[in-house]
FIBAVEX-909834 format. One line per 2 residues: number of its first residue (from 0); their letters; for each residue x, y, z of N, C-alpha, C. Coordinates in steps of 0.05 Angstrom, whole numbers. Layout:
NUM = a = X,Y,Z,X,Y,Z,X,Y,Z; ...
This chain:
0 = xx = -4593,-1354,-2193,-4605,-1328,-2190,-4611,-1317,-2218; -4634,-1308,-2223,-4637,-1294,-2258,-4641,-1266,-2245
2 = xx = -4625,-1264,-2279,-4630,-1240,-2279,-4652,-1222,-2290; -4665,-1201,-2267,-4680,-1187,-2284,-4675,-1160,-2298
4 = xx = -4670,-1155,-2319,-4668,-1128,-2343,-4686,-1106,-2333; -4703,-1112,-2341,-4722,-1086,-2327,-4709,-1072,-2291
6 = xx = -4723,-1091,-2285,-4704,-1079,-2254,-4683,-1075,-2253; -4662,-1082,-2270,-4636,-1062,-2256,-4631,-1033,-2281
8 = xx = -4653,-1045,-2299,-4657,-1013,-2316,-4663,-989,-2292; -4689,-1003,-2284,-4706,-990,-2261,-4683,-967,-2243
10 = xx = -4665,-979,-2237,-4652,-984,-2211,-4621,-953,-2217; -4616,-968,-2244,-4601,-942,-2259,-4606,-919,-2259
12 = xx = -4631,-919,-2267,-4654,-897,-2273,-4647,-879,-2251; -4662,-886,-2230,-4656,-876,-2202,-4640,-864,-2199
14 = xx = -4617,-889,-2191,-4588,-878,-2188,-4580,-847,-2211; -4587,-847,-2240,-4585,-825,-2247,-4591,-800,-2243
16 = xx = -4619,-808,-2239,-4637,-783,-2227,-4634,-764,-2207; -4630,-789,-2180,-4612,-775,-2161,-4586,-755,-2160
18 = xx = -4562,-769,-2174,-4539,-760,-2181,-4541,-734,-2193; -4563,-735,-2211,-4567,-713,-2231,-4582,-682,-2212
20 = xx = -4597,-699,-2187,-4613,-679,-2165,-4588,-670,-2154; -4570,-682,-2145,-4543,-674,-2120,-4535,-659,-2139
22 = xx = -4520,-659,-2155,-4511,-640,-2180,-4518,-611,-2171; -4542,-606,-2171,-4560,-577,-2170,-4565,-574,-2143
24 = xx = -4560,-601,-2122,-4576,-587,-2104,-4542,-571,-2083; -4518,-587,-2088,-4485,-584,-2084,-4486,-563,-2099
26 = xx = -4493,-544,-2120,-4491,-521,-2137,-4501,-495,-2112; -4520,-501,-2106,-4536,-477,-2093,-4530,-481,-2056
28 = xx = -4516,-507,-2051,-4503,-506,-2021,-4481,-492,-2026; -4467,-486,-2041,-4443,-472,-2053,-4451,-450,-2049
30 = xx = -4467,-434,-2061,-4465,-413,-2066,-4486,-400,-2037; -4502,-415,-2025,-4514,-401,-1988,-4485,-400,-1984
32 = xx = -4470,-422,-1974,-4442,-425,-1964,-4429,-399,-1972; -4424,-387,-1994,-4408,-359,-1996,-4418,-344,-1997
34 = xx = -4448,-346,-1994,-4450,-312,-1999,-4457,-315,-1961; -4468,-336,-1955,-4459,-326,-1915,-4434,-316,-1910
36 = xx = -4408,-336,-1925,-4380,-325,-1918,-4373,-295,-1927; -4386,-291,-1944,-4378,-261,-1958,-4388,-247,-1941
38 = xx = -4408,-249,-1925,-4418,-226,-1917,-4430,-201,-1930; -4450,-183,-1913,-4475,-169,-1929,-4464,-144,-1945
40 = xx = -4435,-145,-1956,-4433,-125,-1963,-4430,-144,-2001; -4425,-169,-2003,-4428,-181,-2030,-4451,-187,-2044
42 = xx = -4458,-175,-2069,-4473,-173,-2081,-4477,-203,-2095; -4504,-228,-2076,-4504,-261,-2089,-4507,-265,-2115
44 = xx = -4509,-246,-2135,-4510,-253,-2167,-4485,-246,-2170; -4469,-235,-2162,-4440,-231,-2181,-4430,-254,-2169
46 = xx = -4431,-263,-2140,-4420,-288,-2136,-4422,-302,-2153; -4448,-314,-2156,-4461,-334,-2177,-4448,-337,-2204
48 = xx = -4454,-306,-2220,-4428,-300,-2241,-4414,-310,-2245; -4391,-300,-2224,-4372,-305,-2225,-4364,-344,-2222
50 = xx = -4384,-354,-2207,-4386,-381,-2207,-4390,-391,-2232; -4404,-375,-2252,-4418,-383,-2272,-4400,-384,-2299
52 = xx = -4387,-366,-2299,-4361,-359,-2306,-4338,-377,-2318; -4340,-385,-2301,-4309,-406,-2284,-4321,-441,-2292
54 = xx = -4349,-436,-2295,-4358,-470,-2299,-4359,-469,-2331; -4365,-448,-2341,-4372,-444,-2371,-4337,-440,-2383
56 = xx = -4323,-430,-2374,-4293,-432,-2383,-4285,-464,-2372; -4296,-473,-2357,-4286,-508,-2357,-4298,-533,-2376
58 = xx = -4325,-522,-2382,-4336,-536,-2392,-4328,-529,-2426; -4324,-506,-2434,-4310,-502,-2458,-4281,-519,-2458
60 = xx = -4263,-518,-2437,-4239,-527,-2441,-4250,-566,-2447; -4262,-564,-2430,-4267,-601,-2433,-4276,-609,-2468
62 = xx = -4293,-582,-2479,-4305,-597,-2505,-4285,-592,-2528; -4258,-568,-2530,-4238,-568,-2544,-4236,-595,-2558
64 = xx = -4229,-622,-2542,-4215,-646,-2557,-4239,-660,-2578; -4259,-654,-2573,-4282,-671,-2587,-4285,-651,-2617
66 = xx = -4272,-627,-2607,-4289,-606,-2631,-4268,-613,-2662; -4271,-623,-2691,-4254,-625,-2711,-4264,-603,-2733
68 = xx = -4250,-591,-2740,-4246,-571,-2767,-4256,-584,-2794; -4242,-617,-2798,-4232,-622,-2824,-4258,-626,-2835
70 = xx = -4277,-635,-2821,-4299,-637,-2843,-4323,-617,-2847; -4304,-593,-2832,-4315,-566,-2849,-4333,-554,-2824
72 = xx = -4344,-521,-2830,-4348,-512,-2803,-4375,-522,-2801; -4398,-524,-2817,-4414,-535,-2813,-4420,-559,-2795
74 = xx = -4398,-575,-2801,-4400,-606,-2781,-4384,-601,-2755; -4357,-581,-2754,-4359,-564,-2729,-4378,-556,-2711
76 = xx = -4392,-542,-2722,-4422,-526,-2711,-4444,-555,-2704; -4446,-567,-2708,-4456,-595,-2705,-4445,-608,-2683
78 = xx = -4426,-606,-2680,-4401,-618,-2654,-4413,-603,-2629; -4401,-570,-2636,-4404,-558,-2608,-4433,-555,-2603
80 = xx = -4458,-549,-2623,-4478,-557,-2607,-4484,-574,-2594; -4478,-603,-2605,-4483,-637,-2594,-4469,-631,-2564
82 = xx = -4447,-624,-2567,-4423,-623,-2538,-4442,-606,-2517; -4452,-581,-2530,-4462,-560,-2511,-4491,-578,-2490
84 = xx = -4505,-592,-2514,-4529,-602,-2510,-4525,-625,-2490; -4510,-643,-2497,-4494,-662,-2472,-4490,-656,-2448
86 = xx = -4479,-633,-2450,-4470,-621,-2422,-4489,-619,-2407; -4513,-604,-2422,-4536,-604,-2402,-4561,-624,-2393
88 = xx = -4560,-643,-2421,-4564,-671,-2420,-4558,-687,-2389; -4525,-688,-2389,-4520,-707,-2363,-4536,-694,-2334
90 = xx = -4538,-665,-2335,-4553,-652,-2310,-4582,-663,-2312; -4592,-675,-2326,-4623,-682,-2326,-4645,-659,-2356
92 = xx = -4630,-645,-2361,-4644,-631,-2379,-4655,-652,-2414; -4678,-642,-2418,-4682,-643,-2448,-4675,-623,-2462
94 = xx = -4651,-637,-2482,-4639,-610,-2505,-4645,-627,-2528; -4641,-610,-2547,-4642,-619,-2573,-4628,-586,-2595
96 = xx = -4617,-597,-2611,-4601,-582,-2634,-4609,-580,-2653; -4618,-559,-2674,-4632,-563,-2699,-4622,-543,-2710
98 = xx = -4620,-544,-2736,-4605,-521,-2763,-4617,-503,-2759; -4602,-477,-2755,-4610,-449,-2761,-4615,-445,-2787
100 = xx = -4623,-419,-2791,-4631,-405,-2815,-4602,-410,-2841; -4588,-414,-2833,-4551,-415,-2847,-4543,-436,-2835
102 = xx = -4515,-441,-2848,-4496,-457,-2847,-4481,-458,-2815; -4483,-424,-2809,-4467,-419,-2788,-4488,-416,-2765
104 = xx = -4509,-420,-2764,-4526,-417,-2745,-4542,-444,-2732; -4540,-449,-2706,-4560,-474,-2694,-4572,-461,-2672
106 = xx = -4603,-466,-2671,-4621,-466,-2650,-4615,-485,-2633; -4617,-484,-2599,-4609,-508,-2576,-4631,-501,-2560
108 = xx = -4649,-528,-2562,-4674,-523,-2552,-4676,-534,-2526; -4678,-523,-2500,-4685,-541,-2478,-4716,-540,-2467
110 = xx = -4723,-567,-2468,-4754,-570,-2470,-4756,-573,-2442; -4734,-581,-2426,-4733,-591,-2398,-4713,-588,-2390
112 = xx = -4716,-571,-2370,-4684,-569,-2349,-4688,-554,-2318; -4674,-575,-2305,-4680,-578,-2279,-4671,-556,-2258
114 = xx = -4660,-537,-2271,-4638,-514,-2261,-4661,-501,-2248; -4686,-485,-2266,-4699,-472,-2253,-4710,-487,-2232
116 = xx = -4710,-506,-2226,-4728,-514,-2196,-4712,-523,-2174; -4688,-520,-2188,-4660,-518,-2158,-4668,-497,-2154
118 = xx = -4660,-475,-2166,-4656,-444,-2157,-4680,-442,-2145; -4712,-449,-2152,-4726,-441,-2141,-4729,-457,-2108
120 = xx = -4721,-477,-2112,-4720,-501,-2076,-4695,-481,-2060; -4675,-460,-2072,-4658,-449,-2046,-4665,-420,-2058
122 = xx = -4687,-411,-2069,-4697,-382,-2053,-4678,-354,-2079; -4669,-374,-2100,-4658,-354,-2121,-4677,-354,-2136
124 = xx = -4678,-324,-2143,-4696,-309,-2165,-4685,-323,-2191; -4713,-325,-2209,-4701,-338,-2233,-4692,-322,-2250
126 = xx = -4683,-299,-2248,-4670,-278,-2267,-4646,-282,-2263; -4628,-289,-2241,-4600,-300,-2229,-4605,-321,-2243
128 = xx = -4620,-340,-2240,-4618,-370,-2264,-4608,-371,-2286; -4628,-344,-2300,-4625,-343,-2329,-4596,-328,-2332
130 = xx = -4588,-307,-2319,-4569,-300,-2322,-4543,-315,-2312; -4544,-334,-2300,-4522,-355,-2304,-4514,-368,-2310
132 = xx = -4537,-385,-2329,-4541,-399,-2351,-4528,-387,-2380; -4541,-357,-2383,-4535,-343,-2396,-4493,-339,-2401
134 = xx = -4489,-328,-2381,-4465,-336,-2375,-4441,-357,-2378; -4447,-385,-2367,-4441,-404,-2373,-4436,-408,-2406
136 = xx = -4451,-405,-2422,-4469,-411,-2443,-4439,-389,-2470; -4444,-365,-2456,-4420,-349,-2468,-4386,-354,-2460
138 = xx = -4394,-368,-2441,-4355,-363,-2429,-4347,-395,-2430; -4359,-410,-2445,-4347,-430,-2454,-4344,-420,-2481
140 = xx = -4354,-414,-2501,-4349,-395,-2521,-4316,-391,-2531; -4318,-374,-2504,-4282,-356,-2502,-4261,-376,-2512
142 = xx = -4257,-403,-2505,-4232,-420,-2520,-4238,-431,-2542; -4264,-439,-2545,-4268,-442,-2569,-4272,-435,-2584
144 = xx = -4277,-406,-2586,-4265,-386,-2614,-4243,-374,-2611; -4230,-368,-2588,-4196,-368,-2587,-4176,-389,-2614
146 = xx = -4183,-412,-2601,-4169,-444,-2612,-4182,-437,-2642; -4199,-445,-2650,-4211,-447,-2672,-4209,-414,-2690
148 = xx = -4193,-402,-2671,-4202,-375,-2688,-4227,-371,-2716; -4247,-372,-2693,-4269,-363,-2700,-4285,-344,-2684
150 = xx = -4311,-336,-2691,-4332,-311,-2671,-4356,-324,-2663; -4363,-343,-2658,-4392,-345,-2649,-4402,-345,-2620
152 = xx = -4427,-329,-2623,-4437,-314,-2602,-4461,-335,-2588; -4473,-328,-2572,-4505,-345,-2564,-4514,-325,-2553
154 = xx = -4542,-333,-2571,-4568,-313,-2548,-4589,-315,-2538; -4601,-315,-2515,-4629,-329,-2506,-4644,-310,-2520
156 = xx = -4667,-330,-2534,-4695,-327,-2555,-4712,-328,-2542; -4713,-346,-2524,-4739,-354,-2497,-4726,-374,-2476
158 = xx = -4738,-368,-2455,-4721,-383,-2426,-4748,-397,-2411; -4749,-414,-2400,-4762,-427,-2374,-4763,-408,-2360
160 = xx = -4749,-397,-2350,-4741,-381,-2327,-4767,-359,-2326; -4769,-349,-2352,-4783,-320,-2362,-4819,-339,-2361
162 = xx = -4821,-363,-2354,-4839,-378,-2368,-4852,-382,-2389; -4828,-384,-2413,-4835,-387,-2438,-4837,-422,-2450
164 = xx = -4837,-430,-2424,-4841,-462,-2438,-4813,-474,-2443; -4791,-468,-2449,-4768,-472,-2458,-4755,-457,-2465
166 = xx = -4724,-460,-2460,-4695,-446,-2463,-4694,-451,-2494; -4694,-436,-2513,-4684,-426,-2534,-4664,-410,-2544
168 = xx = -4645,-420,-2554,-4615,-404,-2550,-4606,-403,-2584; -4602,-385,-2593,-4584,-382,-2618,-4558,-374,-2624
170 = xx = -4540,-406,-2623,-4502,-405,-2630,-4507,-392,-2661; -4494,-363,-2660,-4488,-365,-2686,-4468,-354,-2699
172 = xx = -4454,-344,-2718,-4425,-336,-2725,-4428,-310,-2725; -4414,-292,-2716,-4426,-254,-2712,-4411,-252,-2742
């Protein structure tokens, strides 16, 4: 039996793609699922929030072990963007990281990300997108300038969401 390379490239591919679709599409069965259970007196964006919240404080705790000091904050700041950009990487997004204006500053560019067209396939406004994203984005933040006692903030520059072509975010040291 030979093997063929291409085809089980092929075949990966898929399999990723998919995995990477369930991802978002298990995100937004979650959240019909509670805001039916909540009932019409819960407001579906604080749900969300608060979902949003809780993934961005996990996903900070997960990048803690990868993040190192010793070769200075610069190559720090290099870490947690790469980490940040990964994260949204494995969901299917195009990120990329590039030097801010300073030492303490990086632009996180997403040229592609698949979030806005979940939210839009289960009927969420993309202002809840952006603002969860948004969210996420800050409350991973919280342990990692805890631990590192340091301050850096992030701020959307331009979003998909707003239809600016791409999520533009600036990590930078307050």
């Amino acid at each position: 039996m030979s093997f063929d390379a291409e085809k089980e490239v092929a075949k990966l591919w898929r399999a990723l793609h998919s995995a990477q679709a369930e991802i978002g599409k298990a995100h937004y069965r979650w959240r019909k699922a509670a805001v039916e259970a909540a009932g019409p007196d819960q407001d579906p964006l604080e749900l969300s929030l608060k979902a949003a919240e809780i993934t961005g404080q996990e996903i900070g705790k997960s990048i803690l072990p990868r993040l190192n000091w010793l070769k200075g904050e610069q190559a720090w700041l290099q870490s947690l963007g790469r980490a940040i950009a990964a994260n949204w990487s494995q969901h299917g997004a195009l990120v990329k990281v590039d030097q801010g204006d300073n030492g303490s500053e990086l632009l996180i560019t997403w040229t592609r990300c698949p979030w806005p067209t979940f939210a839009k396939d289960y009927g969420v406004k993309m202002d809840e997108d952006l603002q969860c994203c948004d969210r996420i984005l800050q409350s991973l933040l919280v342990d990692v300038n805890l631990f590192f006692n340091v301050d850096y903030k992030i701020e959307t520059l331009k979003a998909i969401p707003k239809g600016q072509g791409a999520c533009v975010r600036r990590l930078y040291r307050d």
